[in-house]
N, C-alpha and C positions, 0 to 999 in steps of 0.2 A: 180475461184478466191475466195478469205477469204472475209466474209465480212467485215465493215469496220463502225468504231465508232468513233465519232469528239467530241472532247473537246472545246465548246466555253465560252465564256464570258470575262466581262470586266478586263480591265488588272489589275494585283497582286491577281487573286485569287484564286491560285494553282494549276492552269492549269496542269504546266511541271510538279508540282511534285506528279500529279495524274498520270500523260502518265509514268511518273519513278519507279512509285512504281506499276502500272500493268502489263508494260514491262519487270519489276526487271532486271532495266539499269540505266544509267547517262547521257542518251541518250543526255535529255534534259538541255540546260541551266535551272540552277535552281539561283535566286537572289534576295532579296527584292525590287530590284529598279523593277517599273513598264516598260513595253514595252521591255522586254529582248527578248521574240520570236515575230520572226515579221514574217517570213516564215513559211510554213506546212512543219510538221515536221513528218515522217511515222514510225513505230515498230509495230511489233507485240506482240499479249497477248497470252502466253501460262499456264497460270494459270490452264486452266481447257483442260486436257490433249487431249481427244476427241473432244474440240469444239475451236480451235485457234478463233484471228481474228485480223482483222486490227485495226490501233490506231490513229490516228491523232493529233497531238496537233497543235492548232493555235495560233496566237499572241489577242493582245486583243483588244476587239471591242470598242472604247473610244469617238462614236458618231462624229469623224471629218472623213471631204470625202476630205481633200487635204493634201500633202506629204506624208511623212510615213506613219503615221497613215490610213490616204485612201488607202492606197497602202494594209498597212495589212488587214483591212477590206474587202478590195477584196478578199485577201488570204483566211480570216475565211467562207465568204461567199460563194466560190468556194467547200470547205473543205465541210460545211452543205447541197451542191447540190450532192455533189455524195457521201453522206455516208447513210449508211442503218438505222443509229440512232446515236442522237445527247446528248450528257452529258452535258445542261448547268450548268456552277458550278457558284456558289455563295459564297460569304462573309456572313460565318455563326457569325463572329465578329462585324463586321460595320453594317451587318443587310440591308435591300432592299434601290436601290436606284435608282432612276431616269433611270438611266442606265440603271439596271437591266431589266425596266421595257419596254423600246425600245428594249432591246434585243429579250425580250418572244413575241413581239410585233412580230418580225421579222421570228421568229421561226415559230411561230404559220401560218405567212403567205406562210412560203416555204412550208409546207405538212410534212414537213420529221417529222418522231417519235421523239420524246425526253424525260429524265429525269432531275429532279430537281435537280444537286448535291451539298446539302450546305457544304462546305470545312469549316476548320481550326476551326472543332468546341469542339477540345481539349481545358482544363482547364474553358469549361462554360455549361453551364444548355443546356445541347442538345434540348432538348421539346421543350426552350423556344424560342432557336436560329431557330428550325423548324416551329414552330409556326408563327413568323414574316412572313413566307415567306407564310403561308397558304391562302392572301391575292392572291397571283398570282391563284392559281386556277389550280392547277396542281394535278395532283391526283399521280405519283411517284415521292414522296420526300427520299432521303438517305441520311443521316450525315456521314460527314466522318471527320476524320483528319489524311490526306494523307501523312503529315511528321512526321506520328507514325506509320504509315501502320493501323491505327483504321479503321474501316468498308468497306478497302478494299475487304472479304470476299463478305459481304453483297451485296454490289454493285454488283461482279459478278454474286451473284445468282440470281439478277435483269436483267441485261446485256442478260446473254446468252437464256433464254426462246425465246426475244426479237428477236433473231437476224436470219435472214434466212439460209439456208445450203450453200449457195453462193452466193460469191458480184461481182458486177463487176468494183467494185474502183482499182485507178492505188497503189495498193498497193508495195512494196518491194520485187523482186522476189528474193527465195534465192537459185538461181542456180548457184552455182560455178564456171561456165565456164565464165560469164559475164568479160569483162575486164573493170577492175577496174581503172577509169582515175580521177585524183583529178585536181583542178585548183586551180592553188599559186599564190599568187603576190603580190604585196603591192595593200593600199588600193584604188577603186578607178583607176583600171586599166580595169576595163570591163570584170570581171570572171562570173558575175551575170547575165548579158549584153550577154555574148557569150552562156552561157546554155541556156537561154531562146532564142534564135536565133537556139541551134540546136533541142532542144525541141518543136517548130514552136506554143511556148504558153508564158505566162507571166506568169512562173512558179516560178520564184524568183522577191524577190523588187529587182528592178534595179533604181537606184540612182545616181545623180550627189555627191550627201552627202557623204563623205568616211564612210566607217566603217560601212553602210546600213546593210552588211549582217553580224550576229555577233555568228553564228552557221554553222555548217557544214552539208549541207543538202545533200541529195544520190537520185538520181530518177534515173529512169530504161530507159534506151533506146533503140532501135531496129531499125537499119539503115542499107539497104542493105545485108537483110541477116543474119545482126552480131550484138548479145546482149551486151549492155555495161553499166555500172552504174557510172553513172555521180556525180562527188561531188565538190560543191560550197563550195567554204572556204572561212571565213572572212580574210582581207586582214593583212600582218603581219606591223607593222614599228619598229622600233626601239625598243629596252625595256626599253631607258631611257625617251621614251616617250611615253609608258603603266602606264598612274596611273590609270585608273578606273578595279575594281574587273572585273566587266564584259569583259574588253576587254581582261585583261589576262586569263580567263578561252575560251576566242573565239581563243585566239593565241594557246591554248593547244590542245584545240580540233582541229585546222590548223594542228600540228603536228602527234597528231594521227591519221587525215586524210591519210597523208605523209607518213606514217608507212603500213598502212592498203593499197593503192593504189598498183597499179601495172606500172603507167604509171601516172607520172606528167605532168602536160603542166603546165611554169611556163607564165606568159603572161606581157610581158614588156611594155611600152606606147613610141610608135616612137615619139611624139613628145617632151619627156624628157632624150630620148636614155637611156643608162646601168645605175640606180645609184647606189650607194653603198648600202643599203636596197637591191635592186634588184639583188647584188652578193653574201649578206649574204640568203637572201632567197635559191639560186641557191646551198648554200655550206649546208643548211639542207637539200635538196633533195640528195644529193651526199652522205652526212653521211651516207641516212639512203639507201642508193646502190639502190633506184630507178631509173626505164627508165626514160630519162627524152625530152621532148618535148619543145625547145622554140619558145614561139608565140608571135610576134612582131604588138599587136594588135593596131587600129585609124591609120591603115596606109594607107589610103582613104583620110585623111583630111590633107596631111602632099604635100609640094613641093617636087619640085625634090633634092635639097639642103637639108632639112631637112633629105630626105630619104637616101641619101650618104652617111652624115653627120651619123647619125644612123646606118648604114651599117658596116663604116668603126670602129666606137666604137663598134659595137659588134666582128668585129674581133679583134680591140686589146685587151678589158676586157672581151672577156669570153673563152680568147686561153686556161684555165683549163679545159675547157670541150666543145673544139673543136671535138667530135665525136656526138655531142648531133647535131640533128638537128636544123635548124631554117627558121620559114615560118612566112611571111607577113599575115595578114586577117584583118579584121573590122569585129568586132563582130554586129556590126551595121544596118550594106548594109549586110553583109551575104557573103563577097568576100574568098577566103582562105579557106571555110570550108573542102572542098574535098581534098584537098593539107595538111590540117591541119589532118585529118582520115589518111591519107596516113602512112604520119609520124610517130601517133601512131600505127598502125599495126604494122611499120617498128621496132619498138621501143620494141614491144609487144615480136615480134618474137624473137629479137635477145633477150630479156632479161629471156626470157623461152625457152630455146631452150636447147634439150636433147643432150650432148656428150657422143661419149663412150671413155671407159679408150684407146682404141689403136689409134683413131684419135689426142687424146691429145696428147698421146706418141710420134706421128709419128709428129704431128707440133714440140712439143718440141727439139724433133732429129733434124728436118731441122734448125731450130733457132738457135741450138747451132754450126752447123755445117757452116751456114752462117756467126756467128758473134760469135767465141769463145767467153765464160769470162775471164776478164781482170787477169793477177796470182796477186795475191796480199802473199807479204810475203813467193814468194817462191811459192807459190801453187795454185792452178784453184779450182773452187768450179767446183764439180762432178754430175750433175744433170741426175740422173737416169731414173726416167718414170713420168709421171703424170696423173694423172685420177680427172672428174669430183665430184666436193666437193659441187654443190647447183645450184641452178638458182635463178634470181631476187633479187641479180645480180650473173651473170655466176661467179663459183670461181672454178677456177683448183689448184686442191693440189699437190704441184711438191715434191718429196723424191731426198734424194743423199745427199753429203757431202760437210761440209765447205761453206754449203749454207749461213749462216751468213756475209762472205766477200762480198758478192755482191752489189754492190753498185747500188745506186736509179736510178742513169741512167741506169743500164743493166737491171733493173726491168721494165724500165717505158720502153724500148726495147722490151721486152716480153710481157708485155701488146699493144705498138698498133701492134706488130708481129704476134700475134694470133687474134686482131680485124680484120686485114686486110685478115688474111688465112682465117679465120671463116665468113669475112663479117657481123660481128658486128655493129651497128648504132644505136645509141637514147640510148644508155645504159653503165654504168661503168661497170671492171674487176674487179675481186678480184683475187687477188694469195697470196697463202699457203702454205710455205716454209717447210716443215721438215728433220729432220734430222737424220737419222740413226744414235740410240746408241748403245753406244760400251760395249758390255755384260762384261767386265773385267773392267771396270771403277769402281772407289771403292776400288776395291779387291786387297787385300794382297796375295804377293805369299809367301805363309809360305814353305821353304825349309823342305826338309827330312831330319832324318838325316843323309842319307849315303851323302843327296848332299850337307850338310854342311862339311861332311869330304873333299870330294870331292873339294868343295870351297878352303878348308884350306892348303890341299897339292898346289892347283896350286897357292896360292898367296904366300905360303913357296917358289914354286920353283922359282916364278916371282921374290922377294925379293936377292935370291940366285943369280942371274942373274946381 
């Protein structure tokens, strides 16, 4: 494994936009308001092409040990136990403080290596801003000003002497085959609560507070055999009730979660049953043609009444995507979770599953042969062959003619027609309608002139008649 390097110190002092600018990504929320990362946050540095490594960014260490803030301090202090070398950064503007000085306090007692890093010390007297800090007693100090990309170099050539030929921190694996499972929901429904239950760690803050997690964190998992990469999303609501910057940039990052996934589990609260948030959630998983997984989580604390009650509203608001699954669990007690893996495979499979063109064909043929199309204006739309056009989500390309009269019911026919032949489940269809063009369309037929003679005598003889 890479080795693995942590960014600590007290909050706003450029943390993400150190981990951004060596990762050269957006990985990180970047904001002026203080306490934006509150989770470890993982990328890798490939800046120096033969020697990668791991990157950590942590939230900021603010001297409190209750709520959030305790909660992130766990997080930075977990980050400094398994990393091979530590970047504390500093306010090269504000200059040393209190803080700073319980931090190096702290560092100094885990054993792990560290560097001084004084941040944001564009537009001031670098010497002087390094100089303040020559009080802590640290013997590698580097200036940087990491939202100019200024001594990013420099750093590196510090960094990597530093660092061993292998780590064994749970860094990011990037094996391809991993299934990609995102967790959606409104805020406050247990998404943060559930990863850390399959993760058997307090690997995200998990909060009664909405809106705890305000980034989209990925960690690696290996359960039974089967690799999968896990990603925590902050919770979406409404957008007419997003006014702070941060939390519209956490609703963005949710969506490119969504994008990048392979497999959603969107996670509802049985004791508030479907709400509207909870259906618009459900209609950007569908947009974006992901499997999707619903998990009907706190369903341990709920009655019998409650849970009917719940039951019966997810059949009647979520009959749009009545093929998606849905399982009960408590992210909590830990009930569901094997029933919940299940559904994702189920999900998995059917939404990456290879057709070939003459399986398509041959369902197509049966479909049509069971339930003609309706003739509209005289005539039947002609549906010739179809062949496989993508996975995730399956989309079969159908050819033949006058495919434009088909109407949305004999489409949405075809789609659960080939769900059912195919055993399709946890995942939307796509179909692809085209249309044989007519190689004479356009074209003028310019007569000869014998056949304009020709013309001329028979409408002479027609006239004559």
């Amino acid at each position: 494994m890479l080795p693995l390097v942590a960014l600590v110190g007290r909050p706003n002092v450029g943390k993400s936009t150190i981990f951004n600018a060596l990762t050269r990504s957006r990985d990180a929320l970047v904001h002026d308001e203080p306490g934006v990362t509150r989770d470890r946050h993982y990328g890798f540095c490939r800046l120096v092409e033969d020697r990668p490594f791991g990157l950590c960014d942590t939230g900021g260490l603010s001297g409190e040990e209750e709520g959030l803030a305790g909660a992130t301090a766990r997080q930075a202090r977990a980050a400094v136990e398994e990393a091979d070398l530590v970047l504390f950064v500093v306010d090269g503007r504000e200059g040393p403080s209190g803080l700073d000085q319980n931090i190096l306090a702290f560092l100094r007692k885990s054993g792990t290596r560290f560097f001084l890093v004084v941040n944001k010390t564009d537009g001031i007297d670098v010497q002087a801003a390094v100089a303040e800090f020559a009080r802590f007693g640290v013997e590698r100090v580097i200036p940087v000003a990491a939202a100019h990309q200024r001594g990013i170099p420099e750093l590196l050539e510090e960094i990597i002497p530093e660092l061993p030929e292998d780590g064994d921190a749970a860094v990011l694996s990037e094996d391809p085959g991993r299934i990609r499972v995102a967790f959606i929901g409104r805020p406050n429904v247990g998404k943060s609560t559930l990863v850390n239950r399959l993760l058997g760690e307090e690997r995200m803050i998990a909060s009664d507070v909405p809106g705890t997690t305000r980034d989209s964190i990925a960690v690696d998992l290996t359960r039974d055999g089967r690799d999968y990469r896990l990603i925590d999303t902050a919770g979406l609501r409404r957008r007419a009730k997003v006014e702070e910057a941060v939390e519209k940039f956490s609703a963005f990052k949710t969506l490119q979660a969504i994008e990048t996934c392979q497999v959603a589990v969107v996670l509802l609260d049985a004791g508030e049953g479907v709400t509207e948030q909870d259906a618009t959630v459900l209609g950007l998983v569908l947009n974006a043609g992901r499997a999707l997984v619903v998990a009907v989580n706190k369903w341990d604390g709920q009655d019998k009444y409650t849970r009917d009650q719940a039951m019966s509203m997810l059949e009647r608001k979520l009959s749009f995507c009545e093929w998606a699954e849905r399982i009960t669990i408590s992210a909590k007690h830990g009930t569901g979770m094997r029933e919940l893996f299940k559904a994702i495979h189920r999900a998995h499979a059917s939404a990456t599953h290879q057709f070939s063109t003459a399986e398509t064909t041959k369902a197509l043929s049966i479909a049509i042969e069971s339930f003609p199309p309706p003739v509209v204006r005289g005539h039947a739309a002609k549906m010739k062959f179809a062949h496989p056009g993508g996975a995730n989500p399956p989309t079969f390309i159908v050819h033949g003619n006058r495919l434009k009269s088909l109407s949305e019911s004999y489409r949405r026919y075809l789609e659960n027609f080939f769900r059912k032949r195919f055993k399709l489940v946890g995942t939307p269809i796509k179909f692809v309608f085209k249309e044989g063009e007519n190689p004479y369309e356009g074209k003028k037929n310019v007569l000869t002139e014998r056949q304009v003679k020709a013309k001329r005598r028979l409408m002479k003889h027609v006239k004559g008649k």
